[in-house]
C-alpha positions in Angstrom: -17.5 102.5 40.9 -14.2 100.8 40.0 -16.4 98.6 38.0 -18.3 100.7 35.9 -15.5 102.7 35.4 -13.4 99.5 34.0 -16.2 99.1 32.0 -16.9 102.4 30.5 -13.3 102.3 29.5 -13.8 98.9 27.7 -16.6 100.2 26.0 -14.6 103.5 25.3 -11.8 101.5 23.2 -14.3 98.7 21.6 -15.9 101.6 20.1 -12.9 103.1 18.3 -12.9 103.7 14.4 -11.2 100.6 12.5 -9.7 100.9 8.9 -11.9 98.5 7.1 -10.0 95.0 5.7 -10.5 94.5 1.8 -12.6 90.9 2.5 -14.6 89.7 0.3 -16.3 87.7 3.1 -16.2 90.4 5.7 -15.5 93.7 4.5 -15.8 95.5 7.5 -13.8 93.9 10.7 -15.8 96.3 12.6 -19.2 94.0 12.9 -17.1 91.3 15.2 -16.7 94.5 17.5 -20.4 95.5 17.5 -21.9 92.3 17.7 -19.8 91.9 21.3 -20.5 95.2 22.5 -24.6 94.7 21.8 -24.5 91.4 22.6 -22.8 90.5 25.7 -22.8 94.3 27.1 -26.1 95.7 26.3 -28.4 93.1 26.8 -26.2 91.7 30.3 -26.1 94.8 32.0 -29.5 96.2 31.0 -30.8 92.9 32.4 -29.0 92.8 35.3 -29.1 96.4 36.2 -32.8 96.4 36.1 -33.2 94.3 39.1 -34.4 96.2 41.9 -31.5 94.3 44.0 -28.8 97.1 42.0 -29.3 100.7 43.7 -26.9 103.7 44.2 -27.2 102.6 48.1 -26.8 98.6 47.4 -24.4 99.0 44.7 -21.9 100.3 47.3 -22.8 97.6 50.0 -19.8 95.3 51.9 -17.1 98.2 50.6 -14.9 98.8 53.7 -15.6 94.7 54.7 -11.9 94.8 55.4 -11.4 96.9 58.7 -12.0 95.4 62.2 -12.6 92.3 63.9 -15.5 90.4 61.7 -19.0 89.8 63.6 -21.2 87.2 62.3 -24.6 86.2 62.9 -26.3 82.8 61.2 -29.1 82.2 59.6 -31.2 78.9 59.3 -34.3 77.9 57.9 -35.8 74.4 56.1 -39.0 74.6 54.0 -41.0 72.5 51.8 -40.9 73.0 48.4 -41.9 69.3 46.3 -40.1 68.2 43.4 -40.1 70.2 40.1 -40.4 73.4 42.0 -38.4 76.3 41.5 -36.2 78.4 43.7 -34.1 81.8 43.7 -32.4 83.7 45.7 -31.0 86.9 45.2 -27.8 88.7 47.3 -26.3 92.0 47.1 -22.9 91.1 49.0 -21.3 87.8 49.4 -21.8 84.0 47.5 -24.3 81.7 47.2 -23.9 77.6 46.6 -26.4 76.0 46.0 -26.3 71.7 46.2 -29.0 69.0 45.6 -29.8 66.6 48.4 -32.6 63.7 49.2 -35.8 65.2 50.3 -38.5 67.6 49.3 -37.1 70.3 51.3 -35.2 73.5 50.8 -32.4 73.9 53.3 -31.0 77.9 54.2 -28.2 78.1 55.9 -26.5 81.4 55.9 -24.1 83.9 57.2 -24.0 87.6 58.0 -20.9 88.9 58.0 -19.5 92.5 59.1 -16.0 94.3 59.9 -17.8 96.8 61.1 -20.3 98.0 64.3 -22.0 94.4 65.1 -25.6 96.5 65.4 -25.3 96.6 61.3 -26.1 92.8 61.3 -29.5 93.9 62.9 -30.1 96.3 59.3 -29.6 93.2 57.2 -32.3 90.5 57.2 -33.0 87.6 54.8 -36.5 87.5 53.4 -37.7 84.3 52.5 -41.2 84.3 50.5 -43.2 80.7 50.3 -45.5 80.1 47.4 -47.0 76.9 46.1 -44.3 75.2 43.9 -41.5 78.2 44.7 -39.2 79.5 47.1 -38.2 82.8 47.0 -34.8 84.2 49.2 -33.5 87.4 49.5 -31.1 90.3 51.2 -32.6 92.8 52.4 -30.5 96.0 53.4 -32.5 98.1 55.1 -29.9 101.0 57.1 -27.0 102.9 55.6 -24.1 100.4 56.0 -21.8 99.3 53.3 -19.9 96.6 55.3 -22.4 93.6 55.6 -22.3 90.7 53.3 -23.9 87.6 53.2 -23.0 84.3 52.2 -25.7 81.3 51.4 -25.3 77.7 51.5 -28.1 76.2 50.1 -29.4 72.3 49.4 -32.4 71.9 46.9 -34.3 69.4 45.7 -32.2 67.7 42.4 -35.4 68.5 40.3 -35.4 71.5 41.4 -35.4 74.8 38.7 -32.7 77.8 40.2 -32.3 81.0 39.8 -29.7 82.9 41.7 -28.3 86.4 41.0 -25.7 88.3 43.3 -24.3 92.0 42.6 -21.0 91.3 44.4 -20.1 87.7 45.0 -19.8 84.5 43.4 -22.3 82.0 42.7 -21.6 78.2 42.6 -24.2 75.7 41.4 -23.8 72.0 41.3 -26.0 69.2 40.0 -29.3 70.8 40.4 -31.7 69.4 37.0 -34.0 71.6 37.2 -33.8 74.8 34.8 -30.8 77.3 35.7 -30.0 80.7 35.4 -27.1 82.3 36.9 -26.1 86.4 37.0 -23.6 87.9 39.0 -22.1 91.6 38.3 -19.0 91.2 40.0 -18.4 87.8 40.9 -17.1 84.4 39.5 -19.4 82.2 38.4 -19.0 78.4 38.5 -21.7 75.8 36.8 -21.4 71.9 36.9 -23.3 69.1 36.3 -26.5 71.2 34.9 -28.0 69.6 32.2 -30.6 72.1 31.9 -28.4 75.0 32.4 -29.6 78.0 30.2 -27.6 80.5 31.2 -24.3 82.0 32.6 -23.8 86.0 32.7 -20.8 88.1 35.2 -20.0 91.6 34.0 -16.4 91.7 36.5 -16.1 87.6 36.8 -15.0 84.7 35.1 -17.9 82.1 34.3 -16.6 78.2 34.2 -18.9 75.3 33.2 -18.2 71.9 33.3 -20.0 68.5 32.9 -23.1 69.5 31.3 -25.5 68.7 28.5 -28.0 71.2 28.2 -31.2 70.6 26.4 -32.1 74.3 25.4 -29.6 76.9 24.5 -26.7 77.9 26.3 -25.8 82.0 26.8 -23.0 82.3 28.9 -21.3 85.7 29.1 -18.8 88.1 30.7 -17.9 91.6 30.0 -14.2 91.8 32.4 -13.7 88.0 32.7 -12.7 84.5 30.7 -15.0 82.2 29.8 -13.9 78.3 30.4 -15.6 75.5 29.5 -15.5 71.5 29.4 -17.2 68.5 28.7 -20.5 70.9 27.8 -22.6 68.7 24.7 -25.5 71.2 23.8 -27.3 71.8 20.7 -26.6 75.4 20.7 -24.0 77.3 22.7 -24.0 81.5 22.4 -20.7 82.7 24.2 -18.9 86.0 24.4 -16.8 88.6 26.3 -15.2 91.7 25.7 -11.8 91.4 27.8 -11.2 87.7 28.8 -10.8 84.3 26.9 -12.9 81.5 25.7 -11.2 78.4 26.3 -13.3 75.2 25.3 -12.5 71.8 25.4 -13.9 68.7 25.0 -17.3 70.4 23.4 -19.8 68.7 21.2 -22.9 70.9 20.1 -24.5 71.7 16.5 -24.5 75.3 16.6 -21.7 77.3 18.0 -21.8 81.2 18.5 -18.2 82.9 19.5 -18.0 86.5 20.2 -14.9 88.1 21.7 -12.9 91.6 21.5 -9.8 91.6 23.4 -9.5 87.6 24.1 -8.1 84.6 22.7 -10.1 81.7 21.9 -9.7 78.3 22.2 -11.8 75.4 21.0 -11.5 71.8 20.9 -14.3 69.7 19.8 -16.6 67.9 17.2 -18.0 69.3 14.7 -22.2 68.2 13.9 -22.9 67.3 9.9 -24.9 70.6 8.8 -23.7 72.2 12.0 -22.6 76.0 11.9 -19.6 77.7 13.9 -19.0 81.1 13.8 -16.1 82.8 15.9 -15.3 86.3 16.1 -12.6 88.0 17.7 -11.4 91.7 17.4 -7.7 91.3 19.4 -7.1 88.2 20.1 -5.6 84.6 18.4 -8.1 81.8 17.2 -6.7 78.2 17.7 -9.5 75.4 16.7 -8.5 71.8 17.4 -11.0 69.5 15.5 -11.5 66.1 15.5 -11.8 64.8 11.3 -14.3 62.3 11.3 -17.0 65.6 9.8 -15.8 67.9 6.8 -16.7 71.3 6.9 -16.2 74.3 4.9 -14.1 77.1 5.8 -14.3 80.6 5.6 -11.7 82.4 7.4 -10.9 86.4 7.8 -7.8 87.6 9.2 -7.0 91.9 8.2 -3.6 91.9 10.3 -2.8 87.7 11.2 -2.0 84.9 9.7 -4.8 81.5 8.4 -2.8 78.3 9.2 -4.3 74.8 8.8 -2.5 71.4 9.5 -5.6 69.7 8.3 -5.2 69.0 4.3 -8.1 71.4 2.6 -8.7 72.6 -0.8 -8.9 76.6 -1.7 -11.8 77.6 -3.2 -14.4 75.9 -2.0 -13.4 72.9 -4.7 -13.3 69.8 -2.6 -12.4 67.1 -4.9 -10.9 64.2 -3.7 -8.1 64.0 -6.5 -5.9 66.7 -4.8 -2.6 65.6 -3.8 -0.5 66.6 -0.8 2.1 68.7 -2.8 -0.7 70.7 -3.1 -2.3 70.6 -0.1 1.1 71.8 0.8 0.6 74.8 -1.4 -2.3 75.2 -0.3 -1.6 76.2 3.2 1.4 78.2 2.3 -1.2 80.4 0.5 -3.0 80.9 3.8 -0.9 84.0 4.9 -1.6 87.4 6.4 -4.4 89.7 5.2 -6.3 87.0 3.6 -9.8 86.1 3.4 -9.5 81.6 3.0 -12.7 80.1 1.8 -11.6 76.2 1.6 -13.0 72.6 2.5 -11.9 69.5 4.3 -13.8 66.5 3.8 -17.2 66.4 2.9 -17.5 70.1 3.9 -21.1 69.3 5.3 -20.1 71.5 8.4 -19.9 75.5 8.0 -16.9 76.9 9.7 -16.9 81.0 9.8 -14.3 82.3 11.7 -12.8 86.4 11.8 -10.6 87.9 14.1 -9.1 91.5 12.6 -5.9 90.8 14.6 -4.8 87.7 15.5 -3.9 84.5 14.2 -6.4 81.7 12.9 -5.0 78.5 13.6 -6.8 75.2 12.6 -5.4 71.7 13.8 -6.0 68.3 14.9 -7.5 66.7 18.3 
């Protein structure tokens, strides 16, 4: 309940009347707001909310874990699965990890854990469904408790496709190669080593992805959480939240989709030749550390910050190479508050949109 009252009140104040910038480029600040909200909070919470794993009953499940001595009860279970299968599991209280290991095997090992009357345990059981090629886990809260949880551990396959989803707990996922997709509603979420990760989602969580090249898209998303990511080389990356940060470093992908309301963001990268980067962010600083061996083109729109670049660019979209520094100079003294920038360095062969209504926009060297 917390929850969805946190995020009703999110919604409450993203959806509040803005006076509307004079941008030529973006006239109304407004659409960074509504592409977040319908973006990262519609289609999330629809999804995840869906699942028949979220219930008035469930959705209350493992409050109250906190009184009592704690009674546990373990699970364990190995079966055979092949390479290039596919496996999920789905919990209502508690995390999952999930590891690769040698083998053809998928190896369950789990916990049931209580504060409460140890006869609960009996009212929880884990379901395990095997199919030709799949492996299907998960809880299964059959009494009226609230104060059972479960946590997986859980060894695949390294071909292995995953799928995991958990209402309340965190889900961790590490080297698996197989095609992943991670949703938690109130839970961290952390992803490494995935190089067929396709998406990330956590309504109260932070989501953190690391060491990864993914060959299709990337959605990673959080309504009440930062996103954080490093070392991620991907040919498209689609990020948002609506109260956290995006802080990304070391990335390297052709198309880059930023959407954030009340949130910094942070990037330091590569840009693609013919690549396109578009950031948003309603309440909330943009600080863009580039390397300069690509030129890009700039459009930049700020109603209440300032546009700062330490990088030498021309206004206008003019980028001749005969401009001198002085102006250069002038140039970046003209990029105060209230101003819609269109400008170049280099080449200009990358596009570069970036709007925040207020906040800084902040463009520098790696």
């Amino acid at each position: 309940m917390q929850n969805r009252l946190a995020l009703v009140a999110m919604l409450s104040v993203a959806a509040v009347p803005i006076a509307a910038a004079q941008d030529p480029y973006d006239p109304d600040p407004r659409i960074a707001v509504r592409e977040v909200v319908r973006d990262v909070v519609r289609d999330h919470v629809q999804s995840v909310m869906r699942e028949r794993v979220v219930t008035p009953r469930t959705a209350r499940a493992y409050q109250g874990r906190d009184r009592g001595p704690e009674q546990t009860e373990r699970f364990s279970r190995k079966v055979k699965l092949g390479r290039d299968g596919r496996f999920t599991i789905e919990n209502i209280a508690g995390s999952i990890t999930v590891t690769t290991g040698s083998g053809d095997e998928v190896s369950i090992e789990a916990v049931k854990r209580t504060r409460g009357d140890r006869a609960q345990l009996t009212s929880v059981h884990i379901i395990v469904d095997e199919r030709p090629g799949r492996v299907e886990v998960r809880t299964d809260h059959t009494g009226r408790n609230d104060r059972v949880g479960v946590d997986y551990t859980v060894t695949v396959p390294a071909s292995t496709g995953v799928e995991a989803k958990s209402v309340s707990g965190d889900l961790k996922v590490t080297g698996v190669q197989g095609i992943v997709r991670l949703e938690s509603v109130s839970g961290n979420i952390n992803a490494a080593s995935l190089p067929k990760l396709e998406s990330a989602k956590s309504v109260s969580g932070d989501v953190d992805l690391s060491d990864a090249s993914p060959e299709a898209d990337l959605n990673a998303t959080s309504v009440s959480g930062s996103i954080r990511a490093k070392g991620l080389k991907a040919r498209t990356l689609d990020l948002g939240t609506v109260s956290g940060d995006l802080v990304l470093s070391d990335i390297a992908c052709s198309r880059l989709g930023v959407r954030s309301v009340s949130g910094n963001v942070d990037y330091s990268g590569t840009l693609a030749k013919s690549g396109r980067y578009d950031i948003n962010s309603h309440s909330g600083n943009v600080r863009l550390a580039l390397a300069t061996d690509v030129g890009f083109e700039l459009s930049a729109t700020s109603f209440s910050g300032s546009i700062r670049s330490e990088l030498p660019m021309t206004l206008g979209g003019n980028s001749s190479s005969s401009s001198s520094s002085n102006r250069d100079r002038d140039n970046r003294r003209r990029m105060g508050p209230g101003h819609a920038t269109h400008a170049v360095f280099g080449d200009g062969s990358a596009a570069l949109v970036v709007r925040t209504f207020s906040g800084d926009i902040v463009i520098t060297k790696r």
